[in-house]
Kinemage of the C-alpha trace (Angstrom):
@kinemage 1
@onewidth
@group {chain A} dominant
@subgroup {mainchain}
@vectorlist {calphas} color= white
{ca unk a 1} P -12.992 13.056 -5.093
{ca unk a 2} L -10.116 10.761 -3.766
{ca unk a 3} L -9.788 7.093 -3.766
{ca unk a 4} L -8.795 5.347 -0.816
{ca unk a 5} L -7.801 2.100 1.015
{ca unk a 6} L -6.035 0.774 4.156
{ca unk a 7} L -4.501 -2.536 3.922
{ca unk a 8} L -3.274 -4.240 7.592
{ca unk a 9} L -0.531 -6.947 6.654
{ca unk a 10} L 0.451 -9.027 9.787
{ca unk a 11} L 3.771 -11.190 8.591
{ca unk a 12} L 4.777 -14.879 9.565
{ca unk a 13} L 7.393 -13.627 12.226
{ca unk a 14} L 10.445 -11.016 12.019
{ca unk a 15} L 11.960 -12.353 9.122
{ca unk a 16} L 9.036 -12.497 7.214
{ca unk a 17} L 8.440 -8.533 7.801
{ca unk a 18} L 11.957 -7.881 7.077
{ca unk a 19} L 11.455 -9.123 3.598
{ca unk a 20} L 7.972 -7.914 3.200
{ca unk a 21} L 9.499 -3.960 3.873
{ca unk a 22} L 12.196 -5.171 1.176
{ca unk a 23} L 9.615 -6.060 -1.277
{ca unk a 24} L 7.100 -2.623 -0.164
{ca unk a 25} L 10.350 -0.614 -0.646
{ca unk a 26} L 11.541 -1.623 -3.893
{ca unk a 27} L 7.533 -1.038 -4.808
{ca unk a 28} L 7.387 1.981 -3.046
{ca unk a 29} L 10.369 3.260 -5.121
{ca unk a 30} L 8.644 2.990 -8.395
{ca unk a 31} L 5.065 4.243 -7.053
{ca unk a 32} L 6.981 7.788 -6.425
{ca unk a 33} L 8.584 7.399 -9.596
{ca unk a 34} L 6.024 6.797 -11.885
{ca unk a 35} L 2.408 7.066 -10.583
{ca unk a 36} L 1.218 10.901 -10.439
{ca unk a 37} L -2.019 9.626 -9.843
{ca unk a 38} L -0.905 8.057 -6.277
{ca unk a 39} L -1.437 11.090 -3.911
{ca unk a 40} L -0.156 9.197 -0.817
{ca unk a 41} L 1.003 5.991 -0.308
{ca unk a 42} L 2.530 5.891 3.285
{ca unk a 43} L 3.845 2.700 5.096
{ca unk a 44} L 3.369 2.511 8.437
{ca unk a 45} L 4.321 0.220 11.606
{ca unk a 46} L 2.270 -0.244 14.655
{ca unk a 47} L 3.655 0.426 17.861
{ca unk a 48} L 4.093 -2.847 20.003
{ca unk a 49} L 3.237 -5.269 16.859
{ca unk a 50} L 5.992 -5.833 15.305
{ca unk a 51} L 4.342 -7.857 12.092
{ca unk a 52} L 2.027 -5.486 11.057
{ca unk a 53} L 2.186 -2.706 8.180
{ca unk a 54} L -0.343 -0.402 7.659
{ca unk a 55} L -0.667 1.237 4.273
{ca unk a 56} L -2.920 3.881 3.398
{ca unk a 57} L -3.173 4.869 0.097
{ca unk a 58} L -4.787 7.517 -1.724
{ca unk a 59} L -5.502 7.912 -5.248
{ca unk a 60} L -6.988 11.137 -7.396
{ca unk a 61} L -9.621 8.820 -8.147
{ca unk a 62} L -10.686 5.397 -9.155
{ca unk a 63} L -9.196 5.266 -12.227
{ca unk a 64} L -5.408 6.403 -11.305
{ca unk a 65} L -6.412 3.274 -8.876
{ca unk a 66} L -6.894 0.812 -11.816
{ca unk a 67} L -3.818 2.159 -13.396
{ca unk a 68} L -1.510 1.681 -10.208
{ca unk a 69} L -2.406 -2.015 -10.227
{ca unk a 70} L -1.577 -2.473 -13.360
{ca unk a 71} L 2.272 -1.269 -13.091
{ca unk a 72} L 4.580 -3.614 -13.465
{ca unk a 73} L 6.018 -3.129 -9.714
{ca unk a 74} L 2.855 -3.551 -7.877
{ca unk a 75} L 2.191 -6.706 -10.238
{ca unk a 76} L 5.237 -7.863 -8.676
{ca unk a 77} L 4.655 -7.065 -4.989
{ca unk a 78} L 0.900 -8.389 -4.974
{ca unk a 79} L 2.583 -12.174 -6.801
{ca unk a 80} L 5.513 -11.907 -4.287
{ca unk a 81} L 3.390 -10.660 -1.245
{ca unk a 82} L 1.651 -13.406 0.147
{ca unk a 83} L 4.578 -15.889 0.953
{ca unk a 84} L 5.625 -13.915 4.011
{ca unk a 85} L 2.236 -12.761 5.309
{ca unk a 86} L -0.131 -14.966 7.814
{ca unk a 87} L -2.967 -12.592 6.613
{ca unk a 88} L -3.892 -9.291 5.515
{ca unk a 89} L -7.198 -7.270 5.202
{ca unk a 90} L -8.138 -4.410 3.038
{ca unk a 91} L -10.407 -1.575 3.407
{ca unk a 92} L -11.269 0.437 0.415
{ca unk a 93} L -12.128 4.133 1.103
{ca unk a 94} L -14.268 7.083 -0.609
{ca unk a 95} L -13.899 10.419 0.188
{ca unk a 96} L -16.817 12.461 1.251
{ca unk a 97} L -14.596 15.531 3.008
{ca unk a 98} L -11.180 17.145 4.698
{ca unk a 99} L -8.167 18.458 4.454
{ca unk a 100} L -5.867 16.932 1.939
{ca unk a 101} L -3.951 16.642 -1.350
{ca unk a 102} L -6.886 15.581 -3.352
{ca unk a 103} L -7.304 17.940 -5.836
């Protein structure tokens, strides 16, 4: 079964998330690249808050997890992260049914 999470970012002010989706990009660029065990990894604004991101991520399991947080790129975007963000708040998922690409 999958592994999930949902992360909610809320940055410092417009600047702030203008950099942040610079950093998520440039990460986001080497997840597709070179994680096979990353099903989904989809960034995602919120409709009349301009700070926030949403990600959801989903993983073939707990392990391709572990793996994606040890690449190189995501090293860099958790360091560089927290200098624009005011907070942020993750919710890890398991998956217990649906419709998806989880194999």
């Amino acid at each position: 079964m999958g592994f999930g999470l949902v992360v909610r970012f809320i940055a410092h002010d417009a600047t702030a998330a203008r950099a942040f989706d610079q950093l998520a990009a440039a990460a986001l660029e080497e997840i597709r690249a070179k994680e096979p065990g990353t099903l989904l990894y989809v960034i995602h604004t919120v409709p009349g808050e301009p700070h926030v991101r949403v990600f959801y991520e989903l993983y073939a399991d707990r392990t391709a997890f572990e793996e994606h947080e040890r690449q190189p790129h995501v090293r860099r975007f958790l360091a560089e992260r927290a200098q624009h963000l005011e907070s942020f708040e993750v919710t890890f998922l398991d998956e217990t049914s649906g419709k998806g690409t989880t194999p």
